[in-house]
N, C-alpha and C positions, 0 to 999 in steps of 0.2 A: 526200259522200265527203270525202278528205282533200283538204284547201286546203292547195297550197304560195304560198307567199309568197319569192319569187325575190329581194327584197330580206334576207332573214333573210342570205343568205349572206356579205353585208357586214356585219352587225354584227358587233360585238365580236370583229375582226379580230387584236387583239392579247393576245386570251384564248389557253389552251391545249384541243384537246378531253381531254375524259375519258381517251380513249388515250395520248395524249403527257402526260399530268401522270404515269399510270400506270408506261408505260414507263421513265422519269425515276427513279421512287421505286424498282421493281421490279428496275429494271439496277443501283441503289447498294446494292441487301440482298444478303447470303450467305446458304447456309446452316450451320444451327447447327452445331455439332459434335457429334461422335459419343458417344453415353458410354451403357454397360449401365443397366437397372434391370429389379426385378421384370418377369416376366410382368404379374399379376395387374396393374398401375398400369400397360401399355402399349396401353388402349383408346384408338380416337384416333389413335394417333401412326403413325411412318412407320420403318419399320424401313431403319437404315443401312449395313447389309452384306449380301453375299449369305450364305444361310444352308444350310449341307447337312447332311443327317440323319445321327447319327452309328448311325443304327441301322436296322435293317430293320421297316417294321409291315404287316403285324403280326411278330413276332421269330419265329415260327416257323407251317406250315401246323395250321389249326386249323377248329375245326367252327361253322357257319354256322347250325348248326340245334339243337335238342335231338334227339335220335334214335339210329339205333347207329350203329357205323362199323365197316365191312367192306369185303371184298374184291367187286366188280364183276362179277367173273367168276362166283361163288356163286351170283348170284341175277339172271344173263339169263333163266331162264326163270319169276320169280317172279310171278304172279298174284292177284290174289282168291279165283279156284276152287282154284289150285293153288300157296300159301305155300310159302316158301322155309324150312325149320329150321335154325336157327344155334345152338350152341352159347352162349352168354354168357361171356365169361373177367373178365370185371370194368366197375366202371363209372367214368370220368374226369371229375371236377367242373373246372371254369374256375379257370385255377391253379396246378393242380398236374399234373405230368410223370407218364406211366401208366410202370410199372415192367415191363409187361408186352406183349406185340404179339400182333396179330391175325393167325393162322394159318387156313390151308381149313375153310371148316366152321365157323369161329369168327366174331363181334361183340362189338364194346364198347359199351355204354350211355356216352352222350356228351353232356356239355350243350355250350352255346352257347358258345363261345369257347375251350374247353377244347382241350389239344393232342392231336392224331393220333396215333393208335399206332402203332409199328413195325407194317408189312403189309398195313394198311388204306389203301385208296385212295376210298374215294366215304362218305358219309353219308345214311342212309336215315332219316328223320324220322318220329318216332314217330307220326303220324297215318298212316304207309303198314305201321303194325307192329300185330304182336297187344298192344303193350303198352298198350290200354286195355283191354283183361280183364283183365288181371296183376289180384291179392286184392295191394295196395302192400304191409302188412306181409309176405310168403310171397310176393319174386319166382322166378318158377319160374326154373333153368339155361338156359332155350331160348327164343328168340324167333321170331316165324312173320313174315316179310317177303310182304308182299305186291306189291312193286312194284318190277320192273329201274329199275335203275339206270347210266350212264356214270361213267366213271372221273372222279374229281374233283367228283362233283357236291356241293355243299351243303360244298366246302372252300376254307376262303380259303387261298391260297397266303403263305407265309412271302414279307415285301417285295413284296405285293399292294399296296398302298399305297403308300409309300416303300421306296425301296432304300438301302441302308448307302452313303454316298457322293452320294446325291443330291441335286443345288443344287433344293433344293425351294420356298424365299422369297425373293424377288431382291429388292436395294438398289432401293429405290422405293416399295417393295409400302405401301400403307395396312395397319393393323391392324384387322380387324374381331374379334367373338368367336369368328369360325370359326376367323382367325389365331392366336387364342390358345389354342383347343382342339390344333388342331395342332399346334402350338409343343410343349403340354403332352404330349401325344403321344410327341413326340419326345424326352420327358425335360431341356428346357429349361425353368431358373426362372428364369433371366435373359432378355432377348434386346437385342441393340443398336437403338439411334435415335437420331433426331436429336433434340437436347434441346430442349426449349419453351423460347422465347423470355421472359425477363423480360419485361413491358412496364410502364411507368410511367406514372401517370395522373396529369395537372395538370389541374387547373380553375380559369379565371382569373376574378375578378370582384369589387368590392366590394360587391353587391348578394346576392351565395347565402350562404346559408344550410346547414344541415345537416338533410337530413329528420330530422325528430323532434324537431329543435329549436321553441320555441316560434314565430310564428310575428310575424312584426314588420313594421310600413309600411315601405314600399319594398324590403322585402327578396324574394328566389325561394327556395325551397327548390331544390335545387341536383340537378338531373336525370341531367347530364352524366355525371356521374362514373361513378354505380352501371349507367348504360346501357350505357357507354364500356366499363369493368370486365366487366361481361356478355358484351359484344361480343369482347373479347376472348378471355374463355374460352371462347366459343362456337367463336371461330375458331382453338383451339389454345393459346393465347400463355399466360402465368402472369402477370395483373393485381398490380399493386402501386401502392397506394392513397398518392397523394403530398399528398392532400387538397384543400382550399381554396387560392388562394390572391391576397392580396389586391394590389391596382394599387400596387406599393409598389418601387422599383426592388433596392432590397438583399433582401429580402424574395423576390423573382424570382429574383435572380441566385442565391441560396441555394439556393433552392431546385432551381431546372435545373442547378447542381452536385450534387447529392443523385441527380436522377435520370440524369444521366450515367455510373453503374456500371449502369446495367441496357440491355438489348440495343437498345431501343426506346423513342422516349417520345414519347407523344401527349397534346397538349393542349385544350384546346377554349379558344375566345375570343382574341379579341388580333391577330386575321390582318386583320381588314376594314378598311376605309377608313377609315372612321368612330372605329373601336378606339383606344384610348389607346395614344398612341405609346410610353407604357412599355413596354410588354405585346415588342413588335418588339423597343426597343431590347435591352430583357433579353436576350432569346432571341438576335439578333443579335451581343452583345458577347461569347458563348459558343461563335460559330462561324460558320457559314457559313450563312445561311438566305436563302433566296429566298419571295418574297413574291407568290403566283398567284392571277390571276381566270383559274375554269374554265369552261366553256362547258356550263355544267348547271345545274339549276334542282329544287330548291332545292343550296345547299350550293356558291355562287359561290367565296367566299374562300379559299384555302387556302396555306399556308407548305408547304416543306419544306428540308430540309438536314441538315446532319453538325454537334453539337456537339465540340465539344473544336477544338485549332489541329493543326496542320501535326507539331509538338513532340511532341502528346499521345499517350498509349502505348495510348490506345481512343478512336475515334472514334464518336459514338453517332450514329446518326439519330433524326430529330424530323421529326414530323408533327401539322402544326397544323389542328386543326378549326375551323370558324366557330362562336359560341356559340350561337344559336338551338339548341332541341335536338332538331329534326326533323332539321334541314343539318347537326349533329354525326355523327346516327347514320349519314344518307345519304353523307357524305363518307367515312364509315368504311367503308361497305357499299361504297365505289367504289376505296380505295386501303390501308386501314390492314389489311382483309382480306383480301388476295389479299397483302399482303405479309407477313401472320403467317404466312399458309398456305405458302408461298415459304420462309420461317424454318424451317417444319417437316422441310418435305421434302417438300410435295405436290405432285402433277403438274397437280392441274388444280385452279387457281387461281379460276376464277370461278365466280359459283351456277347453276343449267342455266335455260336459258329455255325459251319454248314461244311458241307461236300463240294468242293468243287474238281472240275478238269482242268490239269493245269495244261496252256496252250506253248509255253517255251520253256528255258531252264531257271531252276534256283540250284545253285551252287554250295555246295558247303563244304569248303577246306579244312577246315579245324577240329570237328567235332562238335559244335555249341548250335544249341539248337537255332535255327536261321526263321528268324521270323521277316517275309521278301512282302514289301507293298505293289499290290495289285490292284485290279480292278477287275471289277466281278460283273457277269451279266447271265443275263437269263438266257438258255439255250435246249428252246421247248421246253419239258420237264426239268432240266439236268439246267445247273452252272459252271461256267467257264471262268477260269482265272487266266489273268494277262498279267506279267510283273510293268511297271512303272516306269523302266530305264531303269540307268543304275542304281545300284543298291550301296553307294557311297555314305556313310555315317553324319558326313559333311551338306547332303545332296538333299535337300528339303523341298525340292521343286517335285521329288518323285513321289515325296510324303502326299504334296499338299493335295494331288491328284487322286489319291488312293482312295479306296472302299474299302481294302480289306487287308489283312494282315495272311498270307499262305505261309504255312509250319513246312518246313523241311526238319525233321528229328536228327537229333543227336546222333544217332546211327546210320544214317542215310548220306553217303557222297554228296546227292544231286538230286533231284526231282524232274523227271523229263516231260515233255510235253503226251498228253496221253494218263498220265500218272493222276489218280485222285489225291486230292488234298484235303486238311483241314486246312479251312480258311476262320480268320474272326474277322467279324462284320463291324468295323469300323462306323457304316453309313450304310441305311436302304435309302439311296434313291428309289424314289417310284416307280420308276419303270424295271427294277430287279424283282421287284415283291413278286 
């Protein structure tokens, strides 16, 4: 079972956990401001006002069914043995307003959606009528009802749905395509939200390269960026590609001017120990940056702060990832997303966890809480976590397989196979659900 290690709780004292680096970043973001766009371009987003209907739906009571529509009273005593005759005065297609009403003794043929005639209260559906004998070309005047009916039945009431005046989508709401069908509904081709966050993507290094570029010694093809960018728009945010860029100090500082008009700027490289102290000094001589070891594993190093000074007419935040590009995406998965999401307008900031069985080991030397990529699967009731192969900071192949993220605590040596976990759900594939 799980092995605590009661010394863990001493290490790395002057680390911050995961929640307090969080916290920190999470309390310095607003959110976006308000501004209309299409319907159709509002998948995604978080709508910023409350929203009331300016009409009734459906706008008037209408038929539920294909069938006639008559009076209730006509055909209490209507049977199989003994059919009810009804006059026919006309028939109402979906659409268009009948110029005529249903009187004693009388029905309208009625399609599906179509409005109620003056007089008529209930809808009797052609499979309870003679009208599968009818010869279609030669409908006779009379219809034979075979089946009472109560007042109202098979009609939708005019503002059965929405009422003219109704706060029907409140400031907060997520937009899903139901919310847009609605919306649509309602005769809106705008709706308000809170706008996506610009975000701005540095990559620091003299060693990357450009995928596609040829492919040269000592050089990486350069991960960070297009993962980082993805990430981004996974989580909301509008990626803006600020490129490559290399250990060079004017060259930096140019650069983090460039990305200071946009809402957010995340970097990778340049926060660790080890890192060229260009990389800090840059980022530093642009504002305010604080320099964190976090109590997580992979994805120790981390920056954050406000560029621009005290003077500046926009203060930007910056968050710095570590370059490995396991610890980029995992540092982003712990703070750069929960604060895009934050940005939008979302309520619930983080990815959902679960329970699972973990089936072999996660390891934890240090003390820092160990977040191991697994893969998760359904096993009957209960799920199973499998780790990915190694757990290398370097090793993005174990990433790119994963579902889920398995927590070994801060306290805990090791996680053994048998051991429940919290896992975070990365991905429901369908067949885990």
């Amino acid at each position: 079972m799980t092995k605590q290690n009661q010394s863990h709780s001493h290490y790395h004292a002057d680390m911050l956990s995961v929640e307090e680096a969080r916290e920190i970043i999470l309390s310095s973001l607003d959110v976006m401001d308000s501004i209309q766009i299409p319907l159709g371009a509002s998948l995604g987003m978080v709508i910023s006002e409350d929203i009331c209907s300016p009409i009734d739906i459906p706008p008037l009571n209408n038929s539920a069914m294909d069938g006639y529509a008559v009076k209730s009273k006509d055909i209490q005593n209507a049977s199989e043995t003994n059919p009810v005759t009804l006059t026919i005065v006309g028939t109402i297609p979906a659409g268009e307003l009948p110029e005529f009403s249903v009187g004693s003794g009388t029905g309208a043929r009625i399609m599906t959606g179509a409005p109620i005639p003056r007089g008529a209260d209930t809808v009797v559906p052609f499979e309870e009528t003679t009208e599968s004998t009818f010869d279609q070309p030669k409908r006779p005047e009379s219809v034979g009802i075979y089946q009472a009916a109560r007042k109202g039945t098979y009609i939708r009431p005019a503002g059965g749905d929405v009422k003219k005046g109704q706060s029907i989508l409140l400031k907060g709401t997520d937009i899903h395509p139901q919310t847009i069908a609605l919306l649509a509904s309602m005769g809106f081709s705008k709706v308000p939200v809170y706008r996506k966050p610009e975000v701005a993507v540095l990559s620091t290094g003299n060693e990357l390269i450009e995928p596609g570029s040829k492919p040269t010694p000592g050089k990486i093809f350069d991960s960070n960026t297009l993962g980082i960018m993805a990430s981004i728009e996974a989580a909301g945010g509008n990626p803006k590609n600020l490129g490559i860029v290399r250990d060079n100090l004017s060259d930096l500082e140019t650069r983090i001017k460039e990305a200071m008009s946009s809402d957010l700027v995340v970097t990778s490289a340049g926060v660790s120990v080890g890192d060229y102290d260009i990389v800090k000094q840059a980022l530093a001589r642009q504002g305010v940056l604080n320099f964190w070891s976090v109590r997580m594993r992979p994805a120790k190093p981390l920056a954050f702060g406000m560029l621009g000074n005290d003077e500046s007419d926009q203060r930007t935040p910056l968050i710095g990832l570590p370059g490995n590009p396991v610890s980029s995406l995992m540092a982003f998965e712990q703070f750069c997303r929960p604060s895009i999401r934050k940005m939008i307008g979302k309520k619930h900031l983080a990815r959902p966890t679960i329970q699972a069985t973990l089936t072999d080991y996660i390891h934890n030397d240090d003390g820092r809480r160990v977040y191991a990529r697994v893969t998760v699967e359904r096993d009957g009731e209960h799920y199973k976590a499998t780790t990915t192969g190694s757990q290398g900071s370097n090793i993005l192949s174990s990433f790119a397989i994963a579902t889920g993220l398995a927590i070994c605590p801060e306290a805990d040596s090791q996680k053994e196979p048998g051991d429940s976990v919290e896992v975070v759900m990365l991905h429901w594939p369908e067949e885990q659900i």
